[in-house]
MDAnalysis code that builds the backbone (N, CA, C; Angstrom):
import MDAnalysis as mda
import numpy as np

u = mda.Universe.empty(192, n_residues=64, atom_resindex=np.repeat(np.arange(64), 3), trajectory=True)
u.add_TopologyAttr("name", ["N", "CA", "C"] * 64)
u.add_TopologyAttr("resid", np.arange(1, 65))
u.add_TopologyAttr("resname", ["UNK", "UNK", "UNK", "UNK", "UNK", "UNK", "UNK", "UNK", "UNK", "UNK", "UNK", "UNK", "UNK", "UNK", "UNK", "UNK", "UNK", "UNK", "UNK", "UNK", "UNK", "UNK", "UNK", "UNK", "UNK", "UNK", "UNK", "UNK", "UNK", "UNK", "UNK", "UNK", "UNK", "UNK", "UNK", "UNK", "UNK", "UNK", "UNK", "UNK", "UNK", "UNK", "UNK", "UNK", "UNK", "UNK", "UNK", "UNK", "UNK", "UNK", "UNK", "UNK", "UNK", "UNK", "UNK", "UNK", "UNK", "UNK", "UNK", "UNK", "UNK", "UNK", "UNK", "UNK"])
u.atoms.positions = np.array([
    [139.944, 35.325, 103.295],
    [140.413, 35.002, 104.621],
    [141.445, 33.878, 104.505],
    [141.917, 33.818, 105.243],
    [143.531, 32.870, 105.473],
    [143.027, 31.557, 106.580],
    [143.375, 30.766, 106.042],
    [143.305, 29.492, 107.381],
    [143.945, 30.029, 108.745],
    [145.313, 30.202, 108.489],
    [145.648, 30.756, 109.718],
    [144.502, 31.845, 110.425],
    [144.161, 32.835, 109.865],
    [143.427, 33.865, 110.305],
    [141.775, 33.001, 110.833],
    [141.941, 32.306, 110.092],
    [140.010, 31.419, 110.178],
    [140.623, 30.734, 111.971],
    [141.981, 29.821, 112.010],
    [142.041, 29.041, 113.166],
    [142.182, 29.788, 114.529],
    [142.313, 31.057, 114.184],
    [142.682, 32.575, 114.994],
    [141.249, 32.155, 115.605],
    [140.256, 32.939, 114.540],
    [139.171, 33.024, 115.248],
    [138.210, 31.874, 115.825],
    [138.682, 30.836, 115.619],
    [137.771, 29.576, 115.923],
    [138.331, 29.629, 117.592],
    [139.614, 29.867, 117.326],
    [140.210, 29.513, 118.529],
    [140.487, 30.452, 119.932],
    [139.901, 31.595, 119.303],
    [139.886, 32.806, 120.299],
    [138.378, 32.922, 121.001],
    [137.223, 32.090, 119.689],
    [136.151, 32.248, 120.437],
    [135.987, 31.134, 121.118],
    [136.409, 29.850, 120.524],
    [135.603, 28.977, 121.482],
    [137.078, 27.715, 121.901],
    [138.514, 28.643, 122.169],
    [139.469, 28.268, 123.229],
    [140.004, 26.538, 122.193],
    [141.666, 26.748, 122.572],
    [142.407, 26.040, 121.523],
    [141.428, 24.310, 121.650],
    [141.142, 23.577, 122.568],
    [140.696, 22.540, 122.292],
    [139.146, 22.705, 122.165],
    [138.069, 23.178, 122.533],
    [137.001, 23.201, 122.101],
    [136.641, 23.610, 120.440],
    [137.721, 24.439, 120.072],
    [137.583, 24.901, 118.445],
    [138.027, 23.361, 117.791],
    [139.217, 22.809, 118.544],
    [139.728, 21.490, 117.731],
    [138.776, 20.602, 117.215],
    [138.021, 20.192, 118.462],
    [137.119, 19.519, 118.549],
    [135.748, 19.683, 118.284],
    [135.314, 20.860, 117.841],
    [134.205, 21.243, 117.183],
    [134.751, 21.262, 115.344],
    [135.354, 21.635, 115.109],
    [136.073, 21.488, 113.851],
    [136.024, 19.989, 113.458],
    [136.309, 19.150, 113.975],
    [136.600, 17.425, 113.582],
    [135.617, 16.826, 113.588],
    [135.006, 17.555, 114.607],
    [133.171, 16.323, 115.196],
    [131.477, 17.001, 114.746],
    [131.955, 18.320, 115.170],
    [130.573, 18.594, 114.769],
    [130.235, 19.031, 112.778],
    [129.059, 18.510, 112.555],
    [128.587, 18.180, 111.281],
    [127.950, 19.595, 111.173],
    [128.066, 20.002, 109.874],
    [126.743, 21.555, 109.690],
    [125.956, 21.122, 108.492],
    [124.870, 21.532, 108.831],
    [124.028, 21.997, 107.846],
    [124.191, 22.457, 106.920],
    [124.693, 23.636, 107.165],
    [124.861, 24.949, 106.306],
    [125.961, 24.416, 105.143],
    [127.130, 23.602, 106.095],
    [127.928, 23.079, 104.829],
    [128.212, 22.095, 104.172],
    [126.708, 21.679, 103.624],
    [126.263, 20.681, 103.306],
    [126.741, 19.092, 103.552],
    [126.370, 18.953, 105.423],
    [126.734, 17.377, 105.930],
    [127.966, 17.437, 106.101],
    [128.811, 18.500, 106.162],
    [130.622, 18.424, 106.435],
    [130.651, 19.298, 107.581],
    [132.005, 18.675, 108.175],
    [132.302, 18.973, 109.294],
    [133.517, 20.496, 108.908],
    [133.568, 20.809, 109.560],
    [134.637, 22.310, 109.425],
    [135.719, 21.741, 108.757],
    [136.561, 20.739, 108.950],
    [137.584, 20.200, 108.513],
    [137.245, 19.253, 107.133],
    [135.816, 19.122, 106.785],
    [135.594, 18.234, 105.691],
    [135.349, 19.635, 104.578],
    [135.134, 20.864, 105.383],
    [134.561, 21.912, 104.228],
    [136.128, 22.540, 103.708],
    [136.644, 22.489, 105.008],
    [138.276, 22.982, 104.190],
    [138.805, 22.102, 103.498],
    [138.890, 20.869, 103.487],
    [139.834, 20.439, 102.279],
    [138.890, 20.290, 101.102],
    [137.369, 20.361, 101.029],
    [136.626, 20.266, 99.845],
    [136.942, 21.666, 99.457],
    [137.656, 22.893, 99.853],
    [137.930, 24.080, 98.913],
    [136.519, 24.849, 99.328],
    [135.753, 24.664, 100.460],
    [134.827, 25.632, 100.784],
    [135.311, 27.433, 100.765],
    [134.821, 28.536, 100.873],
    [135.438, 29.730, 100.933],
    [135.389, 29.161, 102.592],
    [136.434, 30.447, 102.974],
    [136.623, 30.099, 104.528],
    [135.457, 30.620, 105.640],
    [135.216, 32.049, 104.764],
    [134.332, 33.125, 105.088],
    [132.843, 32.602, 105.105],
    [132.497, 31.439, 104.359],
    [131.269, 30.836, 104.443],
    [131.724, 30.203, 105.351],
    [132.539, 29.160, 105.877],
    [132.476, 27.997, 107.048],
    [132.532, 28.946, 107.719],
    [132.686, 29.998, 108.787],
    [133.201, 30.877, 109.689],
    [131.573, 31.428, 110.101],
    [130.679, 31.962, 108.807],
    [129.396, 31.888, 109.043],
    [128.348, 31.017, 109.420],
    [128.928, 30.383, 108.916],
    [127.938, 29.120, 109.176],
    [128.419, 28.174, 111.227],
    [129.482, 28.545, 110.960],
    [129.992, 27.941, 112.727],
    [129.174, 29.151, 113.976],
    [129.206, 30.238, 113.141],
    [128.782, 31.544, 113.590],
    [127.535, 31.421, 113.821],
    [126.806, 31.227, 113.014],
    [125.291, 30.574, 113.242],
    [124.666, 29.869, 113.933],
    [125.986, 28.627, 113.986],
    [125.201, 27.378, 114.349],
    [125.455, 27.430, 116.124],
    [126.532, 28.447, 116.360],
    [126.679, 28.591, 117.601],
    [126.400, 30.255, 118.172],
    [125.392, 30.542, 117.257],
    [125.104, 31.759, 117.933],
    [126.047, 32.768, 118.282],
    [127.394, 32.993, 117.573],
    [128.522, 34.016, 118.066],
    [127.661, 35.257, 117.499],
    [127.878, 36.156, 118.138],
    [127.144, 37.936, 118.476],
    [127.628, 38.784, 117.333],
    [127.106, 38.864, 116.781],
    [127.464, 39.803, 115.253],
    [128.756, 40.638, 115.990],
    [128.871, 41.285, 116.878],
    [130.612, 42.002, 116.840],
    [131.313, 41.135, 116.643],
    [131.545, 39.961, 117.123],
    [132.665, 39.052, 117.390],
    [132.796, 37.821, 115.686],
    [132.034, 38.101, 115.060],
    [131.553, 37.528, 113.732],
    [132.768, 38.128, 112.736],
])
């Protein structure tokens, strides 16, 4: 997956400033204590952060 393509979908599901701001602030679990923006520059796959945001906010397996 492509960043561009990852900011597509952050931003189609949960609208250009709520994705911003869930990206910068909220912390996951899943990716170990980093925030969306701490897992991309540590070189996370994209396709794992995308699951794990997916999770943590309950998006509906079609839209996944």
């Amino acid at each position: 997956m492509r960043l561009s393509h990852f900011r597509e979908l952050m931003e189609g599901e949960f609208g250009p400033v709520r994705a911003a701001s869930l990206s910068r602030d909220h912390v996951f679990a899943d990716l170990g204590g980093r925030t969306v923006e701490q897992a991309i520059e540590a070189g996370l796959d994209l396709r794992r952060v995308w699951r794990a945001v997916c999770a943590a906010y309950e998006v509906p397996p079609a839209r996944r």
